[in-house]
Every structure is written in C-alpha cells, then in structure tokens.
C-alpha positions in Angstrom: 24.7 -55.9 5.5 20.6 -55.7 5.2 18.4 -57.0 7.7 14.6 -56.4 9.4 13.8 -56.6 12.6 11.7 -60.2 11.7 15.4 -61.9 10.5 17.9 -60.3 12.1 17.8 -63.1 15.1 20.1 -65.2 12.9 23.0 -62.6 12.5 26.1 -62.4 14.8 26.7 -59.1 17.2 29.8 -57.4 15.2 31.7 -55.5 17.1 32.1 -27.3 -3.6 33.9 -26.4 -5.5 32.0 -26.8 -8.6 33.1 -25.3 -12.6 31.9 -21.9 -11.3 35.5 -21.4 -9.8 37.4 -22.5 -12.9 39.6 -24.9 -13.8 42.4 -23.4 -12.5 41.1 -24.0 -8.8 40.4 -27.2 -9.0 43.9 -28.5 -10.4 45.4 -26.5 -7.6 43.7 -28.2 -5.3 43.4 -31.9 -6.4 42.4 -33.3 -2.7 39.6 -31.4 -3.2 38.3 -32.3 -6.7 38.6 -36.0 -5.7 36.9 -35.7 -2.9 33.2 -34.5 -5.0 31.4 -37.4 -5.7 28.6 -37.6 -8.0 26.6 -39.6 -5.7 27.0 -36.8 -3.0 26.4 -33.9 -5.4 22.9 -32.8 -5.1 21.3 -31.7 -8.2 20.6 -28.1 -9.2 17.7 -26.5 -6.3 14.2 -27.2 -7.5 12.3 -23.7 -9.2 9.4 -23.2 -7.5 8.3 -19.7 -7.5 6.5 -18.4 -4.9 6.6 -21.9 -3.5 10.1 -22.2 -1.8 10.4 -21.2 2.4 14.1 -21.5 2.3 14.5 -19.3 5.3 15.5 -19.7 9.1 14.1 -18.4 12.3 13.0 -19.8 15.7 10.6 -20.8 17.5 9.9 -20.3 21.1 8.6 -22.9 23.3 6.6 -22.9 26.7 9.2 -22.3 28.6 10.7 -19.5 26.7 13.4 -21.2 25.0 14.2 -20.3 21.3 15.2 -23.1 18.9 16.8 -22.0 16.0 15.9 -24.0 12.5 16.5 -23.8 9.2 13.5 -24.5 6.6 14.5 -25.2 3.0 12.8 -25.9 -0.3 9.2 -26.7 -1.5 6.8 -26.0 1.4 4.4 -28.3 -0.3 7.3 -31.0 -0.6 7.8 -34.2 1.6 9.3 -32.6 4.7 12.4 -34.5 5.9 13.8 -33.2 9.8 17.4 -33.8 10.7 18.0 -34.1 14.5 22.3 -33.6 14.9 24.2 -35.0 17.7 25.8 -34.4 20.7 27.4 -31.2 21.2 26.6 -30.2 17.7 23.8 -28.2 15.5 21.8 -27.9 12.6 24.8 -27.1 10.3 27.0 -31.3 10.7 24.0 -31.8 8.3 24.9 -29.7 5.5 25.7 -32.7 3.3 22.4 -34.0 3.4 20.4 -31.0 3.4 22.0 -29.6 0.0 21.6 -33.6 -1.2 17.6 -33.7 -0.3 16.9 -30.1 -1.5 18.3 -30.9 -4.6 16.2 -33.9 -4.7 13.3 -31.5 -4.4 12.5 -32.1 -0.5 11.4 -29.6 2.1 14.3 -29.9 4.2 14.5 -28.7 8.1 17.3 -29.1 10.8 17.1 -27.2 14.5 19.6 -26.7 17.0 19.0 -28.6 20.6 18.1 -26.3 23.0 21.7 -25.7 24.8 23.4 -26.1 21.0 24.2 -24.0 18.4 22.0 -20.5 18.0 19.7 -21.8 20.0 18.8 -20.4 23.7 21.6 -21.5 26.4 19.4 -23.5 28.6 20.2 -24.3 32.0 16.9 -26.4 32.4 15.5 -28.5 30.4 18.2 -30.5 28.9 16.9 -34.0 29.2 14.7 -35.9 26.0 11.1 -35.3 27.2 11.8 -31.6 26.8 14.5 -32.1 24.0 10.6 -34.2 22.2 8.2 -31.4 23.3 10.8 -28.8 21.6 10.3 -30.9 18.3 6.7 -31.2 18.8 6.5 -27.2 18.9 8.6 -27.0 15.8 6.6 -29.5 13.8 3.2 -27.6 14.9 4.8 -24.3 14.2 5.4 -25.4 10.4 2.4 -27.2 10.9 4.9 -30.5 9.1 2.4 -33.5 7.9 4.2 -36.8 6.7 7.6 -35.7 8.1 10.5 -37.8 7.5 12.8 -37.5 10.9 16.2 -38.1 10.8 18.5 -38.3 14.0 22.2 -38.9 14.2 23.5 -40.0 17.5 21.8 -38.1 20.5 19.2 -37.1 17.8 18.5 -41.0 17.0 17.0 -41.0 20.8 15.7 -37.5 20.3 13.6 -38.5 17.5 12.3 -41.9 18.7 11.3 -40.3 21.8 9.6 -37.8 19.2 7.9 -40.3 17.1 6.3 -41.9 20.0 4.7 -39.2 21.0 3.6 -37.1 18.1 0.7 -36.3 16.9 -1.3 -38.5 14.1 -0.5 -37.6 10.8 2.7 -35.9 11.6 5.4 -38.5 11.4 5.8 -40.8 7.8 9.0 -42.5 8.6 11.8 -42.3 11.3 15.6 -42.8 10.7 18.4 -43.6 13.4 22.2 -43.2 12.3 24.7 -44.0 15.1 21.9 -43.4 17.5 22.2 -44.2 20.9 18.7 -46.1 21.7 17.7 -48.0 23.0 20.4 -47.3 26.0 24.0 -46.8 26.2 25.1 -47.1 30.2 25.2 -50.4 31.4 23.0 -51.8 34.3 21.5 -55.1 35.3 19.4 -54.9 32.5 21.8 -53.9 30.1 25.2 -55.9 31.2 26.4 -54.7 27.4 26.7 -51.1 27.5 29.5 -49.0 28.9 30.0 -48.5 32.5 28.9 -44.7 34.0 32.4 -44.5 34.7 33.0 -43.6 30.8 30.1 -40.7 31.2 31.5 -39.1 33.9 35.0 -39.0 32.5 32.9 -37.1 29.5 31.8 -34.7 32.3 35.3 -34.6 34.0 36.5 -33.8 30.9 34.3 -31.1 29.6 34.5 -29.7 32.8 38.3 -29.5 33.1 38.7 -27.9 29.3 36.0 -28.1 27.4 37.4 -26.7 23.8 40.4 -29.6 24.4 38.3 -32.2 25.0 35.6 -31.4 22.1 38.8 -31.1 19.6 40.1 -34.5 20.8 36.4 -36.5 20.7 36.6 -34.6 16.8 40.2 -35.4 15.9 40.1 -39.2 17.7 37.0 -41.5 17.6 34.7 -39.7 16.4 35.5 -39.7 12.6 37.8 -42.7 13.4 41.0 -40.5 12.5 42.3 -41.9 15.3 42.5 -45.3 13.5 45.4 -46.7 11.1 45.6 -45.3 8.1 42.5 -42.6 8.5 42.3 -39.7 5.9 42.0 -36.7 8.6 40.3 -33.7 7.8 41.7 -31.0 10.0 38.7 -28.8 8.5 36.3 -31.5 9.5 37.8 -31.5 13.0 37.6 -27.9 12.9 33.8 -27.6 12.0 33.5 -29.9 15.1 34.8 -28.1 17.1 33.2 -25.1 15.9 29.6 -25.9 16.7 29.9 -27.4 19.8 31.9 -24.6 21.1 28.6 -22.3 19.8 26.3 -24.5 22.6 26.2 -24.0 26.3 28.7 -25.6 28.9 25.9 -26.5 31.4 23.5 -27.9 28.3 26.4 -30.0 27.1 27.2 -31.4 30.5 23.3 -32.4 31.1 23.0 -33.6 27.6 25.8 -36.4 28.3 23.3 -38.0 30.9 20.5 -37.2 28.5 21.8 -39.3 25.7 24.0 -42.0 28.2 20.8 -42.9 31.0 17.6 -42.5 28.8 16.2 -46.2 28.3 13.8 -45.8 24.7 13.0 -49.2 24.8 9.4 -48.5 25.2 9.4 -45.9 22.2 11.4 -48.7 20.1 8.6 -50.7 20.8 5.7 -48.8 20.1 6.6 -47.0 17.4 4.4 -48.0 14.0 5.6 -46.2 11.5 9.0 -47.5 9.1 12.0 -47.2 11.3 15.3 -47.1 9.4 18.8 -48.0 11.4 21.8 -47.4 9.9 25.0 -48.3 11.8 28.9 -47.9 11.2 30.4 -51.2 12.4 33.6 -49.4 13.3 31.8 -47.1 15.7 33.5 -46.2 18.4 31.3 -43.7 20.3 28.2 -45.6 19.8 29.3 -49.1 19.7 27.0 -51.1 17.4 26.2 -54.6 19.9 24.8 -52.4 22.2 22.2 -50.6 19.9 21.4 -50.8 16.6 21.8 -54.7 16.9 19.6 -54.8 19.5 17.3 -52.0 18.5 16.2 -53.8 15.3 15.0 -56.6 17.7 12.5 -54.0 19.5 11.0 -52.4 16.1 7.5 -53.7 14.5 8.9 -51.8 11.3 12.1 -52.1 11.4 15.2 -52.6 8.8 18.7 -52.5 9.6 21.7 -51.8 7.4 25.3 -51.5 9.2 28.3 -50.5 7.2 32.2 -52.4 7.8 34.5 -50.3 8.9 32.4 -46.9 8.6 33.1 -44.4 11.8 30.0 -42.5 14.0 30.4 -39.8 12.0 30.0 -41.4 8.7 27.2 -38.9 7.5 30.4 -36.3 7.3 33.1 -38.6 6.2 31.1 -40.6 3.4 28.0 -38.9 2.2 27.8 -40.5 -1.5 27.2 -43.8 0.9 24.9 -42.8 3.4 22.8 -40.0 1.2 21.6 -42.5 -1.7 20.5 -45.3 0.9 18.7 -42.9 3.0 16.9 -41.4 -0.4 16.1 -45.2 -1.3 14.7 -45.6 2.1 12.6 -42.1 2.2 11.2 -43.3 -1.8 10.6 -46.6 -0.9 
C-alpha cells in the first residue's frame, strides 16, 4: 500500500553463506540456503583504490561522550546514515549496510550514546542531545547530501536531526517503524498508549533487564510471538546481544526519550523527501498512531506500509524492505 502525504486523507487507519564454503555446507544446512535471497544479496563491494574509508572510530562530542560509528565504502559516494532502535546499535543494520555498499554507497551507522560501544551516558539521553550527537558526526565526516535512515527510536532521532541540520547536509530522510510523531497518549493524542505501558518498560528493565530484553526480542518485536511465526533463536540472540552491550541508566532514559518526545513540529517543517515505511502488524510501534498520521504532517512525504510485516521487518525480511528503500534513495 503507496500513498503521499497529499492523498492519503482517503485511506482507512489499519490497525552468508555464499559458494566460498562449498556445496557441502549449504546442503547440510538447507534453512539456511533458503533463507539468501537474491534481492537481499548485495553485489560484490565496489573497487575503488585509494578511494574507500571502510573503517570505524568515534567521535567525541561537547560533553565528552564517544559515539562509535562505522564508515564504509566510497568516500566520494552518496552517504546514506542508519539510526538503530531502542536498546540496540549500529550492528541490527548489517543487512542493509552490506546491501548499500554493494550498491556502491558510502554507508555509516553509530551507536546512541548509552548503546552499543559507545560511551555509557548517564546524561544526556534525551533527542536534542541524541540530534546534536548526529550533528557532530555528520561535521566530523564533513557528510553533504546524506541519506538518513532511522528505525524506530532512530525514526524520531533523525527527524529531530533533519530539522535541525545544517544546509546542504541532509538529501532525503527515511522513517521505518519510527515512533514520531508521539507514542504516549495525552489530550492531544487520545490514540497512543497510555504511560502506564512505559513504565511497565521501566519496571521491567529495572527488575531484570537481560529477561526482559530477550522477551521484547523473542515476543513482539519480530512478531514471533504470533501464529505460525518462523523464530530465529539467532535473531533473538543478536537482540539480545546489543542491547545488553548499552548502559542500564541510558536504556531506562531512552524509553521516555522515544515514548514523550512530540516531533510534530520537525514533521512539519521538514523540506526535504521524507520516506515512511510501516509494518501493519507492528506491535511495538502500532501503525494508527504514527506513520498514518505522520504522512498527514509531511510537505514531502510518501508512505508505504506493509500487511502483516512486524517492527522489526528490516531483520526479518530484507529482500522487501532493501529494494524499496534503494528505489526510494535513486528516485
């Protein structure tokens, strides 16, 4: 389902193993083998000689923090910025950064202060900092015509970005499963979910944090948790993984972070291409109460949601999301 933010008024609120290893590897392990998709294969890395950053470092900001990133490909290639979720890092975008590099794009991914290798902030764990961090990555690699992509908390984190950056910075903005333009519910937003949900997420991390981040990974947030689901225990796993890397005390901050902050005004004054892409079975960012009403908000705006696709669909089904976002970026 396609739509722009000037039609959408008439639509209804829904609720590698590659030949290296041998033959012999990929019979034993079937699951595998059907799983590689040619549309989620990327191509063979571009050759550029002396041309290529494919590194990782950090940067440190004002207030001393270091944000770790990783900087891949071309540096004189269309940069494209991935901004991960909530409690994760750079690394739940692996399938698209192999995908984009091997369509010949400078591809970049941090981790959130609080997450991943980054610093364990105490401070600091709310979206104006989480959008000044970005800022002082982009002018570290000095990135012109960016492409930013943000998946869940990211979505906000880059809006809130976008907003705000500097002219000539920022060439198009994309929001998967993202949580703008506000996700608690209020007078003004009788839709979203009541702040007794968040602080069961705080309650919860709280009580036993590595329980509750398997169960968010194993349950909703792939939708194994529905009939019939293919679970990935490895996929749970990798979950699990990364947001055990981040900090307690950034994790609890971030739920108010992504849960309280209202980006209506950055939805609305935002002027560059603005992508939404939405799983309709979404069950930790529930579609009625922001992408369909996030496309309203956008000058630029086009919407795509996908039937019966979970929050984490960039994981579970790559060879769908990878090729829409590449038409988008080309377009």
């Amino acid at each position: 389902m396609t739509m722009t933010s000037d039609d959408h008024d008439g639509a209804s609120r829904r609720n590698v193993v590659t030949s290296g290893l041998g033959l012999a590897l990929m019979s034993a392990i079937p699951s595998l083998s059907a799983s590689i998709s040619s549309a989620a294969t990327p191509k063979a890395s571009p050759k550029s000689p002396g041309d290529s950053t494919m590194s990782s470092g950090f940067v440190t900001t004002k207030d001393g923090t270091q944000i770790f990133y990783k900087d891949w490909g071309p540096k004189t290639a269309q940069p494209i910025v991935f901004h991960h979720g909530w409690p994760l890092s750079a690394d739940d975008w692996d399938a698209q950064m192999m995908f984009f590099l091997g369509e010949g794009f400078r591809v970049i991914a941090h981790d959130r202060r609080g997450h991943g290798r980054s610093t364990q902030t105490d401070t600091g764990n709310e979206m104006d900092t989480y959008a000044a961090d970005v800022a002082a990555l982009t002018d570290h690699l000095d990135l012109k015509n960016a492409v930013h992509v943000g998946h869940s908390t990211g979505g906000g984190e880059v809006i809130h970005y976008v907003a705000r950056a500097k002219p000539g910075r920022v060439a198009k903005a994309v929001l998967i499963g993202a949580v703008p333009p506000i996700m608690v519910k209020s007078d003004k937003n009788p839709g979203g979910l009541p702040i007794e949900v968040f602080d069961g997420f705080r309650a919860a991390q709280n009580a036993n944090r590595a329980q509750f981040f398997h169960d968010v990974a194993a349950g909703p947030f792939y939708g194994f948790n529905r009939e019939g689901a293919k679970v990935s225990p490895a996929v749970v796993e990798n979950w699990w993984r990364q947001g055990m890397m981040g900090g307690a005390k950034a994790h609890y901050d971030c739920i108010k972070a992504f849960s309280e902050t209202d980006f209506t005004e950055d939805l609305k004054s935002v002027n560059v291409p603005v992508f939404l892409m939405h799983g309709e079975d979404d069950q930790i960012v529930p579609i009625a109460d922001s992408a369909l009403i996030g496309i309203k908000l956008l000058k630029h705006g086009t919407l795509k949601t996908y039937p019966g696709l979970p929050h984490g669909m960039c994981t579970t089904h790559p060879e769908v999301i990878n090729p829409d976002l590449l038409a988008f970026i080309k377009a």
